[in-house]
N, C-alpha and C positions, 0 to 999 in steps of 0.2 A: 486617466490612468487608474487603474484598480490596484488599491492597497491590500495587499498580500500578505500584510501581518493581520488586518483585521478581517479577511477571509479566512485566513487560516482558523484565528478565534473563532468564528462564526460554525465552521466546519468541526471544530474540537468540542465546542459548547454541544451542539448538535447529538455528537455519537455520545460524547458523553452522557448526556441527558437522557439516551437512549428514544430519543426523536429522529433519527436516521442511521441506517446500515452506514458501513463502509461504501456497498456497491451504490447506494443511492448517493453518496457524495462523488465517489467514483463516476459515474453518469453526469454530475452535474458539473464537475470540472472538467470532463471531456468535452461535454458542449458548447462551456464558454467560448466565444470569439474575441472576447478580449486579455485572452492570455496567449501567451507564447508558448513554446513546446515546453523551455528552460524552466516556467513560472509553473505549467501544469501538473511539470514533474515534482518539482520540491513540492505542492500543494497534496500532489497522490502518495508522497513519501510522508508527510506529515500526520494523514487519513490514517497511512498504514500503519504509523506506528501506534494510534491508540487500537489497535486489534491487537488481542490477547497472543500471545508466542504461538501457543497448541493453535490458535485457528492460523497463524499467522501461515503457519509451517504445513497445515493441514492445504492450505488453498493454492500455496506451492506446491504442495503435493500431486496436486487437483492438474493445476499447468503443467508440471510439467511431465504429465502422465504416469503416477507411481500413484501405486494403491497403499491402504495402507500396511498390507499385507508383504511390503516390499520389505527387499533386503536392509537390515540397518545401516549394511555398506552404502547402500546408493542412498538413505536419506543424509546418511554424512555426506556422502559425496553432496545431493541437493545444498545443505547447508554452507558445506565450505565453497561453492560456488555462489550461492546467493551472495554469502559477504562479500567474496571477493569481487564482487559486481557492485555492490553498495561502495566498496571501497577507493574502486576506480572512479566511479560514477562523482563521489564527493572529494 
């Protein structure tokens, strides 16, 4: 069984250090075979949250196709959705 609090450490020590992106832990928690969807997720929630807000916000942006030229209405809109997906989700 793979411990998930000292993965996470592992994953946090990392980006902090500035020895790995986001996306490269991203990729490497997508490949594990020994996590479950449930373990994947809180692990890629835990990544994300040591990125900065502005990149945070930026790479939502990125998904869900708004430039950043868009309306402030739709990046509120983006936001008050994102949480309200965070919200449910936890």
């Amino acid at each position: 069984m793979t411990d998930l609090i000292a993965l996470h450490h592992e994953y946090e020590d990392r980006m902090l250090k500035g020895q790995a992106l986001f996306e490269d832990i991203e990729a490497d928690i997508d490949t594990r075979g020994d996590l479950d969807q449930d373990e994947k997720a809180a692990l890629w929630l835990c990544a994300w949250a040591q990125i900065p807000v502005a990149r945070q916000e930026q790479k939502a942006m990125q998904f869900a196709g708004l430039s950043p030229s868009s309306s402030p209405k739709a990046r509120g809109c983006l936001r008050r959705n994102a949480y309200c997906i965070v919200r449910e989700w936890i």
